[in-house]
N, CA and C of each residue as an Amber inpcrd file, in Angstrom:
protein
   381
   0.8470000  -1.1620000   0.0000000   0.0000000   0.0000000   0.0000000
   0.8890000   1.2190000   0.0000000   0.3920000   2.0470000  -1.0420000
   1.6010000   3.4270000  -1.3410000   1.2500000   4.5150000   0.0560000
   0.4870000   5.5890000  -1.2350000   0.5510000   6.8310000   0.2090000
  -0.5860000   7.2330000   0.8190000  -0.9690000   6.8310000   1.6930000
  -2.0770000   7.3030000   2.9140000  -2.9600000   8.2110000   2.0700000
  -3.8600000   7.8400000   1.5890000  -4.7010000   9.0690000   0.9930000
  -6.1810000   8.5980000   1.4550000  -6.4180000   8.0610000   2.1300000
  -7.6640000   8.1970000   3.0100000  -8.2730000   9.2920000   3.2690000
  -9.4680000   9.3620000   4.1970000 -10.6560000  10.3580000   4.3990000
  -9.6060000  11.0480000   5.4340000  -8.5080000  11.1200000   5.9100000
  -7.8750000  11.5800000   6.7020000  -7.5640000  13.2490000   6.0390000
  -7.3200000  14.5190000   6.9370000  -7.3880000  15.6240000   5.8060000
  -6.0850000  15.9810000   7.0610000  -5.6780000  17.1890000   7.0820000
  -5.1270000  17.8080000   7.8220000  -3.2500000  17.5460000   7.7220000
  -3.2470000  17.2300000   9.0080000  -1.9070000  16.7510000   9.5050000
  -1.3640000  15.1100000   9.1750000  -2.3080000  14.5910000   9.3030000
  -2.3320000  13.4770000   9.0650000  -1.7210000  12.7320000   7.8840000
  -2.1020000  12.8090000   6.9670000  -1.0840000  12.3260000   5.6890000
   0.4220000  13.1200000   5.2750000   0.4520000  14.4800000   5.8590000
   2.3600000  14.7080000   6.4030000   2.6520000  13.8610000   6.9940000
   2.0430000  13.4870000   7.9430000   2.7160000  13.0800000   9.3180000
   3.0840000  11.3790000   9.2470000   2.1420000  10.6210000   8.1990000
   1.9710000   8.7710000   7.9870000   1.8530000   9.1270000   6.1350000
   3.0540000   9.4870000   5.5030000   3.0020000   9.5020000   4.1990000
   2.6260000   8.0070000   3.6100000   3.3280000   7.0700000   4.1890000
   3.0450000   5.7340000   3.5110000   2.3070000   5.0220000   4.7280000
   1.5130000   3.5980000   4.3990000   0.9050000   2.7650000   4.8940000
   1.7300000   2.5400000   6.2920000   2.6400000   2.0640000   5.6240000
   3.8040000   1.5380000   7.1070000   3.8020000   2.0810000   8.0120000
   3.7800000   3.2250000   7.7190000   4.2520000   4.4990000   8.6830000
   3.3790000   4.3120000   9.7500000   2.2330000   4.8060000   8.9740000
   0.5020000   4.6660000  10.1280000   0.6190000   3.8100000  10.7400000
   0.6660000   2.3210000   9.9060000   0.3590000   0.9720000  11.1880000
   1.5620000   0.9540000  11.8780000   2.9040000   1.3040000  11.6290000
   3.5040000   1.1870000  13.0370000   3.0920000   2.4750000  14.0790000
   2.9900000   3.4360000  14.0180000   2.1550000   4.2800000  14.4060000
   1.1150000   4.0570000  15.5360000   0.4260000   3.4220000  14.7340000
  -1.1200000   2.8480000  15.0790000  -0.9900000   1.3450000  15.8400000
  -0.1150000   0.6100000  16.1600000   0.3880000  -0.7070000  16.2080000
   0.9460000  -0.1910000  17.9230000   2.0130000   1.0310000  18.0150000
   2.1360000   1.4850000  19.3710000   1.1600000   2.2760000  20.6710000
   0.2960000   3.0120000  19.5160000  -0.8420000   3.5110000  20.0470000
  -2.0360000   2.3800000  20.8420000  -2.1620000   1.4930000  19.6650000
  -2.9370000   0.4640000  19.9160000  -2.7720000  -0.0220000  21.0150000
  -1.0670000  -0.7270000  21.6900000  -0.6300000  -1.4170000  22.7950000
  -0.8680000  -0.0570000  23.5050000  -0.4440000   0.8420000  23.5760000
  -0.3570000   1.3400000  24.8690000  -1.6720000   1.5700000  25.4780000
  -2.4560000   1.9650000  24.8660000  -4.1790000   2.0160000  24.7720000
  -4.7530000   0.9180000  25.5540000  -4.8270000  -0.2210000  24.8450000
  -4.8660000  -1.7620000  25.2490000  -4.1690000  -1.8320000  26.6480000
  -3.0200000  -1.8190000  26.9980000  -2.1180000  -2.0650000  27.5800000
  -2.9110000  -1.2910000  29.1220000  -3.1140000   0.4860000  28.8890000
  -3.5660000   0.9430000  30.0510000  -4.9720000   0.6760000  30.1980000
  -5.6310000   0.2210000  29.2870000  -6.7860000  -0.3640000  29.8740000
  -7.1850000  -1.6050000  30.7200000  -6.3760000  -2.1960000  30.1040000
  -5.8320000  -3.7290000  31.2450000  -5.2360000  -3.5690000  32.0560000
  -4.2170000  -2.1500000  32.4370000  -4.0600000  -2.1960000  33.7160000
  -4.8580000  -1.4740000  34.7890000  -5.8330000  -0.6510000  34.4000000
  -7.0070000  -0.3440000  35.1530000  -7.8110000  -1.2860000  35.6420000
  -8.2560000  -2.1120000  34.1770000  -8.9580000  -3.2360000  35.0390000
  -8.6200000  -4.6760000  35.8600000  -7.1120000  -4.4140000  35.6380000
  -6.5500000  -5.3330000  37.0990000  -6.7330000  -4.6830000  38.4370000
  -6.7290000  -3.6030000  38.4290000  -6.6270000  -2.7160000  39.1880000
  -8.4620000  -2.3220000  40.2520000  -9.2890000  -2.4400000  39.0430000
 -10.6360000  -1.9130000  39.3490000 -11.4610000  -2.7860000  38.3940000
 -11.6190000  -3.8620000  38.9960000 -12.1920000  -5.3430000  38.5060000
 -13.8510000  -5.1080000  38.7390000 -14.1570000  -4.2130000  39.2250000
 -15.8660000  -4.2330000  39.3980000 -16.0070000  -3.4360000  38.2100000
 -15.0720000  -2.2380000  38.3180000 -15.3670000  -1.5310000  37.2720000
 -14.7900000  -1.3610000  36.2030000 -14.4570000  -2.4220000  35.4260000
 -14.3570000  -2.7800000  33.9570000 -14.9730000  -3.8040000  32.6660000
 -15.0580000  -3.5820000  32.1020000 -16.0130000  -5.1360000  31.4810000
 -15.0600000  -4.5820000  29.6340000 -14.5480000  -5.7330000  29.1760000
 -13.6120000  -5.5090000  28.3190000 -14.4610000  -6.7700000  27.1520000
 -15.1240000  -5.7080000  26.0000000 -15.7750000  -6.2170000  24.7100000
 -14.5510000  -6.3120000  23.4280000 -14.5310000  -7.5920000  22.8180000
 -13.9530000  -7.1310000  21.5110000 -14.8150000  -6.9580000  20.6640000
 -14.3310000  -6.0850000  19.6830000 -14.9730000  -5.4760000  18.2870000
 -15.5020000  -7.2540000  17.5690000 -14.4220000  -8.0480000  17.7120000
 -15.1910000  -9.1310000  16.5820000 -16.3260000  -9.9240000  17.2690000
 -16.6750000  -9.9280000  18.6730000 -17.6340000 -10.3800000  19.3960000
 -18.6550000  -9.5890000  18.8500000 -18.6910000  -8.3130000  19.0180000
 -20.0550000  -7.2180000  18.0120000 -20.5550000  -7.9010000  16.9070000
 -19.0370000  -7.9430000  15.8800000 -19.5340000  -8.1030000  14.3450000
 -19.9540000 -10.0080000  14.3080000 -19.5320000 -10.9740000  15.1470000
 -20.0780000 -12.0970000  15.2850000 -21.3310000 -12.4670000  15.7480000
 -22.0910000 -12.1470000  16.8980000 -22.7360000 -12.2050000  17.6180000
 -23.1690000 -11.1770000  18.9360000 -23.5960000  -9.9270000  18.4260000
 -23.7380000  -8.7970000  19.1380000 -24.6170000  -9.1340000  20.6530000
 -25.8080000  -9.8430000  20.5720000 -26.3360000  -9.9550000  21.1980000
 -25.5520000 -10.5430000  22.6400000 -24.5340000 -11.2970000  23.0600000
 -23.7290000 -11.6120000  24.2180000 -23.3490000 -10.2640000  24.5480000
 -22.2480000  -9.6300000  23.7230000 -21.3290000  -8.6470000  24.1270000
 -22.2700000  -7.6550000  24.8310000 -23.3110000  -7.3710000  24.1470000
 -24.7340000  -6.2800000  24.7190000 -25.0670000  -6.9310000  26.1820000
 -25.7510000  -8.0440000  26.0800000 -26.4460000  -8.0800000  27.0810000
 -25.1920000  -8.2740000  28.3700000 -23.8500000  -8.7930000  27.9070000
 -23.2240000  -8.3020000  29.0330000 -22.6450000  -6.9650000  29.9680000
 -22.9560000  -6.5500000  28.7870000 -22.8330000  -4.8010000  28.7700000
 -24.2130000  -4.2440000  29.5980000 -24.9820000  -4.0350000  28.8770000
 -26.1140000  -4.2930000  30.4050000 -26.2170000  -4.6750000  31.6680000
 -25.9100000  -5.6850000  31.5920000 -26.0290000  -6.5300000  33.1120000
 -24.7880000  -5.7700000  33.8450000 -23.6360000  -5.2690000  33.4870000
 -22.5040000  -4.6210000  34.2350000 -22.2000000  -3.3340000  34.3630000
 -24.0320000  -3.1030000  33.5640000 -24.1650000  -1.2610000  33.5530000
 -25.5650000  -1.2490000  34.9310000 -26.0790000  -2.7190000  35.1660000
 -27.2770000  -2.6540000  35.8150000 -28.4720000  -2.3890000  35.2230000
 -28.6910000  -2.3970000  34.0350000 -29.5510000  -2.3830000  32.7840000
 -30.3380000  -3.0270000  33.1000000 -30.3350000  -4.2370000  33.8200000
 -31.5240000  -5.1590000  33.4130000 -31.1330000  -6.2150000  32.6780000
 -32.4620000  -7.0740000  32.4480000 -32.0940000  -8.5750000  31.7690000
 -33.7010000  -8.1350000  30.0240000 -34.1960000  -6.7830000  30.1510000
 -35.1930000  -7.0010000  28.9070000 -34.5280000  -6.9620000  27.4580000
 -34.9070000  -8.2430000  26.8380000 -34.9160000  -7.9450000  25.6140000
 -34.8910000  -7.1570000  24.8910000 -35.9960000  -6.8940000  24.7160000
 -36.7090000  -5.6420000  23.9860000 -35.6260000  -4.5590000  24.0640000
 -35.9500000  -4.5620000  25.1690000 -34.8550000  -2.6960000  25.3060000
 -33.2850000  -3.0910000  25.1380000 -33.1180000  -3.8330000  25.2840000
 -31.2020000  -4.4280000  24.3220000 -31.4000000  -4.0220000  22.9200000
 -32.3470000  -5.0920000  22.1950000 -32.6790000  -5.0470000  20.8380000
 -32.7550000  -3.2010000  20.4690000 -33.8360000  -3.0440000  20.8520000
 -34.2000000  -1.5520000  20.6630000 -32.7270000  -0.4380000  20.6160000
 -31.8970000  -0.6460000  21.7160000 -30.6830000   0.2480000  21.6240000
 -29.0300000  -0.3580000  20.6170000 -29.7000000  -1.6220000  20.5740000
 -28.7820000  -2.1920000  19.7040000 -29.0290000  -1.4580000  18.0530000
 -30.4470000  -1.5200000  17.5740000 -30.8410000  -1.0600000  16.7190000
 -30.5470000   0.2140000  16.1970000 -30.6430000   1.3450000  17.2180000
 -30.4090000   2.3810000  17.3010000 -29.1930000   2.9260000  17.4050000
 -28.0950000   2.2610000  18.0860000 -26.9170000   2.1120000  17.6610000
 -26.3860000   2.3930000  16.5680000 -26.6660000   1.0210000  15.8720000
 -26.1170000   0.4290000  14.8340000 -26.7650000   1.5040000  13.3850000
 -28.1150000   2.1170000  13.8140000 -28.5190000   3.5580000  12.7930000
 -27.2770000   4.5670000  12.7400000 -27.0050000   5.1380000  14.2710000
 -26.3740000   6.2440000  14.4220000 -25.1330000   5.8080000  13.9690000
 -24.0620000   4.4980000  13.9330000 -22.9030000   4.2060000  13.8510000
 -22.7520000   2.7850000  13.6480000 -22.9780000   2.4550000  12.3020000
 -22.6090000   0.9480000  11.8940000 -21.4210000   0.2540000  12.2180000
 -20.9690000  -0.8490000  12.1740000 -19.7210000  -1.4410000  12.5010000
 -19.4220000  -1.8140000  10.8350000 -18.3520000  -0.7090000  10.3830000
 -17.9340000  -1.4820000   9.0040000 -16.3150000  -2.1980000   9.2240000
 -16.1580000  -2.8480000  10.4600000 -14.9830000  -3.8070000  10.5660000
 -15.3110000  -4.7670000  10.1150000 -14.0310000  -5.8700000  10.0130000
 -13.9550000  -6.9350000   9.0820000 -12.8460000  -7.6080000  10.1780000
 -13.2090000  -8.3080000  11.0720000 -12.2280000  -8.7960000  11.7790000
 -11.0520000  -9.4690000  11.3620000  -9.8320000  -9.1610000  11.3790000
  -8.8430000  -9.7520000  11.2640000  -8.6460000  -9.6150000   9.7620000
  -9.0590000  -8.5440000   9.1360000  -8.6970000  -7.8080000   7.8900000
  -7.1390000  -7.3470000   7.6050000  -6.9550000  -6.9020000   8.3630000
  -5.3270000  -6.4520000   8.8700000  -4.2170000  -7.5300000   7.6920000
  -4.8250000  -8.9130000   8.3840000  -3.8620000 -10.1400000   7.9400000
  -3.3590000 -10.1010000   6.3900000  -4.5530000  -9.6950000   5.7110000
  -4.3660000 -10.0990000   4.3490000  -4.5610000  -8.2170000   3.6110000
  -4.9430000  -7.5560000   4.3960000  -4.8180000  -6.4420000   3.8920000
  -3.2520000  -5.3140000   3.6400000  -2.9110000  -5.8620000   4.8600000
  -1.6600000  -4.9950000   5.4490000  -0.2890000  -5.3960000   4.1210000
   0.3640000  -4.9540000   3.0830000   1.8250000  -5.1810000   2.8600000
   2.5740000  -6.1560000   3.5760000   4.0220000  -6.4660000   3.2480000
   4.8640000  -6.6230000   4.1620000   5.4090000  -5.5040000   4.8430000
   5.5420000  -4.4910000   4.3600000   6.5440000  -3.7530000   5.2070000
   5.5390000  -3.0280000   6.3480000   3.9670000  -2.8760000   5.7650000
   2.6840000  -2.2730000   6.7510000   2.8920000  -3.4980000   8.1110000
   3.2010000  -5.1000000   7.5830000   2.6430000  -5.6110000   8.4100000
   4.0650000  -5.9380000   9.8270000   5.1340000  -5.3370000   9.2470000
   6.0540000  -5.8420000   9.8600000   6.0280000  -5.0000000  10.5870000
   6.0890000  -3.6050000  10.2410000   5.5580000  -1.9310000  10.8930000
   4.8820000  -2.3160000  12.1380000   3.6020000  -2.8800000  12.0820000
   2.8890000  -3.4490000  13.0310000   2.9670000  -3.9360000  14.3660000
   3.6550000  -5.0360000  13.4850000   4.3760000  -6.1620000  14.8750000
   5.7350000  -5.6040000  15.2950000   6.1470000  -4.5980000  15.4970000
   6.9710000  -3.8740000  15.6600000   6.4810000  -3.6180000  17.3590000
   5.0970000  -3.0970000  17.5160000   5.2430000  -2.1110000  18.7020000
   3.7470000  -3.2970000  18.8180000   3.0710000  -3.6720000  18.0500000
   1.8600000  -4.5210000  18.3790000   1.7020000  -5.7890000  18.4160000
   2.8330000  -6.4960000  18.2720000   3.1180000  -8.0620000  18.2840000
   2.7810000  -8.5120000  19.2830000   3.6860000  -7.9270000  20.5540000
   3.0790000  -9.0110000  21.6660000   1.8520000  -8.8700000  21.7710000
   1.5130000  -7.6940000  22.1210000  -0.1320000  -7.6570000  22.3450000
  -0.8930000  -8.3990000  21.5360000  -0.6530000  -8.7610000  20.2970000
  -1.1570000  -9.4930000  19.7920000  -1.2060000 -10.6890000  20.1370000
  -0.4030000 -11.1840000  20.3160000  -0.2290000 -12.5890000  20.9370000
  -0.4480000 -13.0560000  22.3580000  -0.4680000 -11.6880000  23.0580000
  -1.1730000 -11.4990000  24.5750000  -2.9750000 -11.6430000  24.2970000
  -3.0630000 -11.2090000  23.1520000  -4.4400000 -11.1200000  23.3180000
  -5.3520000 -12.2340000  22.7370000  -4.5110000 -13.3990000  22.1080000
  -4.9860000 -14.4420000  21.1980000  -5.3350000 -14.8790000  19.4910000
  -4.4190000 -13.4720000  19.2780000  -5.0010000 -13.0050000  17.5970000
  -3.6680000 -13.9620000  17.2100000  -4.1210000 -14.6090000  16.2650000
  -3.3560000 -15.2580000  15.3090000  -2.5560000 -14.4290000  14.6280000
  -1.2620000 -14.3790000  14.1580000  -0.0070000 -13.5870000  13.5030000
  -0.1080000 -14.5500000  12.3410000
């Protein structure tokens, strides 16, 4: 993948001229992100509940209703469905889990596993 010309406007394509650039970029951001969120919720175990994105795009209905139950929501249907719905109006999920693999270059993907490898492999994603 050549040069970053995405919906990105501004600073942004100076700053990640080529693909690589971004995902290693985005690959350190990612861990550290990841990284301090897991250490909060070692930290404050009542108050964390940790969803992945491909649980959404697989089978939304778990990730929700656990999300509820650890917001104190309740156990109704209806009103899951209903805000799931409404959701998904205001802000669709156009991920593709584990797109990365076959999307990314070599040099995007090596970029990557640079600063996002372990985490990757901390987190169970296949390399």
């Amino acid at each position: 993948m050549g040069v970053q010309l995405g919906i990105s406007r501004g600073e942004f394509p100076r700053q990640n001229p080529t693909f690589s650039g971004f995902a290693k970029e985005f690959g350190a951001a990612w861990s550290r992100s990841v990284g301090a969120a897991k250490t909060f919720g070692r930290r404050h175990r009542h108050r964390y509940l940790e969803i992945r994105g491909e649980d959404l795009v697989d089978n939304p209905d778990v990730p929700v209703a656990s999300l509820f139950d650890f917001a104190g929501l309740g156990h109704d249907e209806d009103v899951r469905r209903y805000c799931m719905d409404l959701a998904w109006d205001d802000s669709p999920l156009d991920i593709e889990p584990g797109i990365w693999q076959t999307s990314f270059d070599d040099d995007a993907h090596t970029a990557f596993l640079r600063d996002g490898g372990e985490l990757l492999k901390l987190l169970g994603y296949h390399q």
